[in-house]
Backbone atoms as SQL, in Angstrom:
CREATE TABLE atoms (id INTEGER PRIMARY KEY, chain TEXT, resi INTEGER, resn TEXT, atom TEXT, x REAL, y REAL, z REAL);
INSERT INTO atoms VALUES
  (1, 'A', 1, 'UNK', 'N', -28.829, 27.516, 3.719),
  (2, 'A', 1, 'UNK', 'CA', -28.628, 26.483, 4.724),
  (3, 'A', 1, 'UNK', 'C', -29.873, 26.322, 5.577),
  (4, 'A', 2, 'UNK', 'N', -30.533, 27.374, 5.923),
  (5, 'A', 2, 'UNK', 'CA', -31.730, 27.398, 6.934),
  (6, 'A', 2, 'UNK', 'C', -32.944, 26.604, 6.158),
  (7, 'A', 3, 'UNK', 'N', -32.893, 26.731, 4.972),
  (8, 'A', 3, 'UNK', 'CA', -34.027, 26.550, 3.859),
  (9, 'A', 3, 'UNK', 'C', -33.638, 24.748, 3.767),
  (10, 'A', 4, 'UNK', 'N', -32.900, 24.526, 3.732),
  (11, 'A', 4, 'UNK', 'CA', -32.337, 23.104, 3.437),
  (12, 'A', 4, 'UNK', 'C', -32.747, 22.128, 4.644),
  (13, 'A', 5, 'UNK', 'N', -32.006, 22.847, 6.212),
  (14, 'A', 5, 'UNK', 'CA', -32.496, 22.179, 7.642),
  (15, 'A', 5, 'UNK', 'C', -33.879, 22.008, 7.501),
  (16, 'A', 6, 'UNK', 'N', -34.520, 23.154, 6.928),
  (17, 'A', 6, 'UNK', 'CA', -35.991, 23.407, 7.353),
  (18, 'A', 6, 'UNK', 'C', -36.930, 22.347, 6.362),
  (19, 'A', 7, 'UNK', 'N', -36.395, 22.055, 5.253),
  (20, 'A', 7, 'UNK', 'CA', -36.759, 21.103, 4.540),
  (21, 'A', 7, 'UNK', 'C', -36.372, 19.866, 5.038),
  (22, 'A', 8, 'UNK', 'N', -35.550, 19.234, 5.474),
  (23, 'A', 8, 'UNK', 'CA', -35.047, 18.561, 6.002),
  (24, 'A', 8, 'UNK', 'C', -36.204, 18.212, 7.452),
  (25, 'A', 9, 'UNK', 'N', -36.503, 18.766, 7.828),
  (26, 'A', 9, 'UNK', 'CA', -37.490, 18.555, 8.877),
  (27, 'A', 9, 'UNK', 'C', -38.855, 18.914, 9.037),
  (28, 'A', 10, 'UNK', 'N', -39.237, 19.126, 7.750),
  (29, 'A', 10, 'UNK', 'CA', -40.896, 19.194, 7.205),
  (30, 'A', 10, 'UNK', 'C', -40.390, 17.513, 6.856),
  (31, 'A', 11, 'UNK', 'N', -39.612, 17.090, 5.747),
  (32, 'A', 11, 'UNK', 'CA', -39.636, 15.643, 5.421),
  (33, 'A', 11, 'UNK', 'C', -40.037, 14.718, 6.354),
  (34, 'A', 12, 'UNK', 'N', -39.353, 15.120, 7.269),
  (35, 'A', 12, 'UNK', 'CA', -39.071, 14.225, 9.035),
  (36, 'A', 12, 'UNK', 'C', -40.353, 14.072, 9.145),
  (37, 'A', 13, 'UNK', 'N', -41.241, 15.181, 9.162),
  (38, 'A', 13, 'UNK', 'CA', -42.569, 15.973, 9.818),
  (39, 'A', 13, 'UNK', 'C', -43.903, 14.919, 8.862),
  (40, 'A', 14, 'UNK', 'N', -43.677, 15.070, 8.034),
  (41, 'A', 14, 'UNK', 'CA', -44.467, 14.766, 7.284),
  (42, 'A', 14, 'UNK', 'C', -43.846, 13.153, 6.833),
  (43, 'A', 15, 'UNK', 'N', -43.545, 12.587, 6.793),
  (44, 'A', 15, 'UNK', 'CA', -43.160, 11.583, 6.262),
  (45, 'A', 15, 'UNK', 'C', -43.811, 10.546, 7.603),
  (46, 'A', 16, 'UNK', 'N', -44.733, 11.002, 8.972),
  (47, 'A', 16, 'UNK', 'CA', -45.272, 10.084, 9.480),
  (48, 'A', 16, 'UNK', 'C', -44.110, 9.740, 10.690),
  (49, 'A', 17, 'UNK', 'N', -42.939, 10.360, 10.522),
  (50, 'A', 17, 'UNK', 'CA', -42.301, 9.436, 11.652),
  (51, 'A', 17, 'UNK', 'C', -42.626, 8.665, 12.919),
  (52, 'A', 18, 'UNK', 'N', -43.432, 9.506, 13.549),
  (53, 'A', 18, 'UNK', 'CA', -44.100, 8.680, 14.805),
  (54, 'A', 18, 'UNK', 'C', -45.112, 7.496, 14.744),
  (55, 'A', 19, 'UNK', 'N', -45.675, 7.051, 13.322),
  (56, 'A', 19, 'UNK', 'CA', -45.962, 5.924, 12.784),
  (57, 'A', 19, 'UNK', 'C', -45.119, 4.566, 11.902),
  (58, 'A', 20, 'UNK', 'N', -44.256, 5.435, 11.894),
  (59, 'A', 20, 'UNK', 'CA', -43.553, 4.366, 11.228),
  (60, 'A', 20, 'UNK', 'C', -42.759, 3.191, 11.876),
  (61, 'A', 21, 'UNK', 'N', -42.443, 2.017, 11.382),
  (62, 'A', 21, 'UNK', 'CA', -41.579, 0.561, 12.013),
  (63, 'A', 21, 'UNK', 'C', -40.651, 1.250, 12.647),
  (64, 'A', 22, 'UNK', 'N', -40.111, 0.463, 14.052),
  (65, 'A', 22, 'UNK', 'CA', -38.996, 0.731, 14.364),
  (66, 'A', 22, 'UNK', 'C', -37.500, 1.405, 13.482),
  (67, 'A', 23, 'UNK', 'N', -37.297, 0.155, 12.798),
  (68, 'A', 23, 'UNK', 'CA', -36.017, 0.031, 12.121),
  (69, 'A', 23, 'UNK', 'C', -35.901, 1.428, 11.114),
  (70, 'A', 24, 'UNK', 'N', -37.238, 1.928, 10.359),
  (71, 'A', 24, 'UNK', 'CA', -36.935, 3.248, 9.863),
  (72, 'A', 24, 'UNK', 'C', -37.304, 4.134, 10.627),
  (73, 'A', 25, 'UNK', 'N', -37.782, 4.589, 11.473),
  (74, 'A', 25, 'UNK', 'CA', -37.857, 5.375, 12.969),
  (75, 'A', 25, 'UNK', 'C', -36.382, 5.698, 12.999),
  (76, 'A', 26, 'UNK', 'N', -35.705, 4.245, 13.509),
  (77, 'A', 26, 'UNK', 'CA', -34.098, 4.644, 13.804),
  (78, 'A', 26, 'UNK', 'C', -33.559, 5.183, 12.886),
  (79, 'A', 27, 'UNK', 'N', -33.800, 4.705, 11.746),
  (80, 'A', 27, 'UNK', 'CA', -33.106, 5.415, 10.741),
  (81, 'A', 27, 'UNK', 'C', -33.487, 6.696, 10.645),
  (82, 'A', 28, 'UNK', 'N', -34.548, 7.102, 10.602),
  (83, 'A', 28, 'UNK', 'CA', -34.715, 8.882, 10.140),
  (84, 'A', 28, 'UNK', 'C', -33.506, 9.137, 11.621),
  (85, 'A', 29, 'UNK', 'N', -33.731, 9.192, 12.629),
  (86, 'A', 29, 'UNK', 'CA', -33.551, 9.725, 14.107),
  (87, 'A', 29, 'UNK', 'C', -32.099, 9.305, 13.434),
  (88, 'A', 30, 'UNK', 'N', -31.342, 8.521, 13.190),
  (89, 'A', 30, 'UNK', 'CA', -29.363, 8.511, 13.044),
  (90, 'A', 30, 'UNK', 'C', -29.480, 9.668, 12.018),
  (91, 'A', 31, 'UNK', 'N', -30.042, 9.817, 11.229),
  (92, 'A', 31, 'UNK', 'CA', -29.703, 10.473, 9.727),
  (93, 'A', 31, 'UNK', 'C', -30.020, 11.730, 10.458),
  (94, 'A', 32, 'UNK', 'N', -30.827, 12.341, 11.248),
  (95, 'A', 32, 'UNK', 'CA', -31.112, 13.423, 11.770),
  (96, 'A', 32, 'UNK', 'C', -29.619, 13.679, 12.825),
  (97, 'A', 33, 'UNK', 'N', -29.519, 12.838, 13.828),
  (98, 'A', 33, 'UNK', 'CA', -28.435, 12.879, 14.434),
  (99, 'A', 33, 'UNK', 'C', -26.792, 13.668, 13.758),
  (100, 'A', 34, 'UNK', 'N', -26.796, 12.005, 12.748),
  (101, 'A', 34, 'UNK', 'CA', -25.510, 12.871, 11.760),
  (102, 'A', 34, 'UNK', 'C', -25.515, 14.312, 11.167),
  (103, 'A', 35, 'UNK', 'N', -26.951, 14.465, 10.597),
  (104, 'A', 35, 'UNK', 'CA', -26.862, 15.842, 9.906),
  (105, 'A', 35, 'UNK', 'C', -26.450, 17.155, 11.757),
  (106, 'A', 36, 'UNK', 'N', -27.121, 16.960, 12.564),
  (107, 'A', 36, 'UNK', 'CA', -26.696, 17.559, 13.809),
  (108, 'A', 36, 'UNK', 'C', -24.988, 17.314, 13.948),
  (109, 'A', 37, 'UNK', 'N', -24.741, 16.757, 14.205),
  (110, 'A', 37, 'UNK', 'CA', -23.072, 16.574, 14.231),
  (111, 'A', 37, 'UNK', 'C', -22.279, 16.704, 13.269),
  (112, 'A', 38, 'UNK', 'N', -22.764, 16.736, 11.693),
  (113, 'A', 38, 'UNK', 'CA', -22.481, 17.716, 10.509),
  (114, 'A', 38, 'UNK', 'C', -22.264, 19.336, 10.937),
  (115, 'A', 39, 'UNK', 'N', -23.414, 19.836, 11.223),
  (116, 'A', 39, 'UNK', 'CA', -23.644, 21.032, 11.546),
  (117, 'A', 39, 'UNK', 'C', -22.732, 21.608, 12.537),
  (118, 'A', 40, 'UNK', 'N', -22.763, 20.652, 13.777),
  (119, 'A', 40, 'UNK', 'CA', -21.789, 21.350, 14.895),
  (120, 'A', 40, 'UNK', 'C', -20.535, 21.527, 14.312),
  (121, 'A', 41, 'UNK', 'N', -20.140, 20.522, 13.348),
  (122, 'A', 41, 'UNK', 'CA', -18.768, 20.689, 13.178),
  (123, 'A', 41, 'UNK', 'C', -18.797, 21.797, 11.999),
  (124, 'A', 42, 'UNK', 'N', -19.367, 22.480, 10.972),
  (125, 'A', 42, 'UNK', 'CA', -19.262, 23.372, 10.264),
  (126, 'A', 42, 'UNK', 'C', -19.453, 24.593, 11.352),
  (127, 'A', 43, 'UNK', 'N', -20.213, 25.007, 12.107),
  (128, 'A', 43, 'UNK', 'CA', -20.111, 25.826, 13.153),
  (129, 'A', 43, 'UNK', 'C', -18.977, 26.021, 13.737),
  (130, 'A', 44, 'UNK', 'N', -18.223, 24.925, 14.059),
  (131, 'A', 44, 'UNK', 'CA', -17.213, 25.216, 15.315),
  (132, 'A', 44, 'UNK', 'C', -15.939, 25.526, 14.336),
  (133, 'A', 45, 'UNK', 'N', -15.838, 25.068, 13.102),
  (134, 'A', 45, 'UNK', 'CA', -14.606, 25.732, 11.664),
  (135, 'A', 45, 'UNK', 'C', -15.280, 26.609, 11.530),
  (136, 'A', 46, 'UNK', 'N', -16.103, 27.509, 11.770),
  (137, 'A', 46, 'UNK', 'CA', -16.338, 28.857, 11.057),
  (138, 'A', 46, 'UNK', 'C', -16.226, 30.114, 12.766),
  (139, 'A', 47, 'UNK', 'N', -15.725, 29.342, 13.821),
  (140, 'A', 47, 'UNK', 'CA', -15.839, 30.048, 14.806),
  (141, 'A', 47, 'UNK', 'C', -16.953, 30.864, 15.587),
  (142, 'A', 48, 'UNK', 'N', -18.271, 29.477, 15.230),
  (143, 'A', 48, 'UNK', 'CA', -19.222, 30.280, 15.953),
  (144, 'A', 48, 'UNK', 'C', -19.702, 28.863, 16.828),
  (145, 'A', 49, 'UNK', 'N', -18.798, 29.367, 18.273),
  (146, 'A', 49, 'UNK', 'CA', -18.439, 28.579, 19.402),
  (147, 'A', 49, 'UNK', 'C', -19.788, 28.170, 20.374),
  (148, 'A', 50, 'UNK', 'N', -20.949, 29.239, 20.285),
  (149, 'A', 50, 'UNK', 'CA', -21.645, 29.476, 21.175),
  (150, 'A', 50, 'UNK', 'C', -22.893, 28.277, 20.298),
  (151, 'A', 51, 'UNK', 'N', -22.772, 28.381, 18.865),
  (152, 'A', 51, 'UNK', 'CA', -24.168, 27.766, 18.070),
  (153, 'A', 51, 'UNK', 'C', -23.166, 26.436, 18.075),
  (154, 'A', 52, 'UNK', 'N', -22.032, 25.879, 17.894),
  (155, 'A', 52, 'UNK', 'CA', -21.529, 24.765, 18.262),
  (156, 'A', 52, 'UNK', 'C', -21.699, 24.003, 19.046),
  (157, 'A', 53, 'UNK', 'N', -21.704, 24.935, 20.565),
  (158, 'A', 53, 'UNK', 'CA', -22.082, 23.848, 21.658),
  (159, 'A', 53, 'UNK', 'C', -23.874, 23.523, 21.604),
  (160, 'A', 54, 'UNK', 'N', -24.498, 24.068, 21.195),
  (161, 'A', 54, 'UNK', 'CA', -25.940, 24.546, 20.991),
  (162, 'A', 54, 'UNK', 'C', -26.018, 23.054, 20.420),
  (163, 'A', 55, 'UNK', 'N', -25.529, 22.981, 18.940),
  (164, 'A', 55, 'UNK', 'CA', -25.783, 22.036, 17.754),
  (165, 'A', 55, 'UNK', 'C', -25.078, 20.710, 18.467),
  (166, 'A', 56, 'UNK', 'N', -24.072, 20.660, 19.515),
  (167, 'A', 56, 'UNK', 'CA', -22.715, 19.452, 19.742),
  (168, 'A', 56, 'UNK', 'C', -24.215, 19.155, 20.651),
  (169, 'A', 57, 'UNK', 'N', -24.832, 19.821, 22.144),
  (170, 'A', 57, 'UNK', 'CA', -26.015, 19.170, 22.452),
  (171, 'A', 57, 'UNK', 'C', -26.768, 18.629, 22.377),
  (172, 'A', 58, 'UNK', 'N', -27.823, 19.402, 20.659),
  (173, 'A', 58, 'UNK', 'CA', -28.361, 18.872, 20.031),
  (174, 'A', 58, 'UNK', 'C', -28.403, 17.186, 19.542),
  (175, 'A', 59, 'UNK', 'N', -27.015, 17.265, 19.109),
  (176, 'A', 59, 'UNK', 'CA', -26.277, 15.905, 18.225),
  (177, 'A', 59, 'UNK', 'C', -26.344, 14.991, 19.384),
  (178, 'A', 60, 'UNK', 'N', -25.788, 15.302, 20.779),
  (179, 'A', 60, 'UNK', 'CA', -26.291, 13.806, 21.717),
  (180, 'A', 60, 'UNK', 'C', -27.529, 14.138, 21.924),
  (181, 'A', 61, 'UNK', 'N', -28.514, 14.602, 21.868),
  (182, 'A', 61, 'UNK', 'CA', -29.429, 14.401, 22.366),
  (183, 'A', 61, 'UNK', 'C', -30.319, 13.363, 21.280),
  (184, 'A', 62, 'UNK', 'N', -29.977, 13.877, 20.119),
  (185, 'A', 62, 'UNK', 'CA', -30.466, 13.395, 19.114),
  (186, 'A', 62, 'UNK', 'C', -29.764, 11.649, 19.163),
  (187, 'A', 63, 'UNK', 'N', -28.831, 11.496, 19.573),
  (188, 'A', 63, 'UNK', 'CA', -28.117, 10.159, 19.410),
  (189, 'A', 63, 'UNK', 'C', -28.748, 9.204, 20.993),
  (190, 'A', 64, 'UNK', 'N', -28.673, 9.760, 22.160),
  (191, 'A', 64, 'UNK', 'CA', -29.502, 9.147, 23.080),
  (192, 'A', 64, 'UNK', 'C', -30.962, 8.453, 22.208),
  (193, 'A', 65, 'UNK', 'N', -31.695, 9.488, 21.669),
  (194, 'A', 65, 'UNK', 'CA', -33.313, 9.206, 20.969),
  (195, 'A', 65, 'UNK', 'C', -33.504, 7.933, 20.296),
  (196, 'A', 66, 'UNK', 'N', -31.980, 8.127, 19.343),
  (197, 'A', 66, 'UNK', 'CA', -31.805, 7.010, 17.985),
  (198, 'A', 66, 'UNK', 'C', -31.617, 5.829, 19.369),
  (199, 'A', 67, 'UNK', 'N', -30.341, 5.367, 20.100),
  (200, 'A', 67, 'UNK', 'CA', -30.371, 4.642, 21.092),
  (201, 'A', 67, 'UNK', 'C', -31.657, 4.060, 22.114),
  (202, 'A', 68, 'UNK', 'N', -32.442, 5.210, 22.455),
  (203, 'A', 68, 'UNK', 'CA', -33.404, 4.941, 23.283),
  (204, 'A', 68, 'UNK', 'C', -34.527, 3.949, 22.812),
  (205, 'A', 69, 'UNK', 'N', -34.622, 4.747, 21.258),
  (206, 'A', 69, 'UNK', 'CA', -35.417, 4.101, 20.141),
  (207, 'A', 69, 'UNK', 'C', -35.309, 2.710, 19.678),
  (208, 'A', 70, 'UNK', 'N', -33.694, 2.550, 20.151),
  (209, 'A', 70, 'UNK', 'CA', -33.660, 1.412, 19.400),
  (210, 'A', 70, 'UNK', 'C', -33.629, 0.230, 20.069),
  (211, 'A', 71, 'UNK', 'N', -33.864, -0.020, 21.341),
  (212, 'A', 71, 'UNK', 'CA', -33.931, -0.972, 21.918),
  (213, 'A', 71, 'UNK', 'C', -35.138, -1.572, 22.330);
């Protein structure tokens, strides 16, 4: 799972995001978002309450960005 996130955000990393058009900007930043609110919710079914609220943070913070971004 760590190997997967972590790939998951070399892609992000490398794929230029902070150059790229708006409209795929937003898009990486939702797709990042969802995978965050994926996560919280496999965390919080496996009873690890403390990396839930950690990841549930994460996920708005990440969803403000996509929002902020997108206007």
């Amino acid at each position: 799972m760590a190997g997967m996130i972590s790939g998951v955000m070399d892609d992000l990393h490398n794929s230029g995001l902070s150059g790229r058009a708006g409209g795929e900007r937003r898009d990486h930043l939702e797709y990042l978002a969802d995978l965050l609110g994926e996560l919280q919710q496999m965390a919080e079914r496996e009873g690890c309450h403390k990396l839930s609220r950690m990841l549930a943070i994460s996920h708005a913070e990440a969803q403000r960005e996509t929002h902020r971004r997108g206007t």
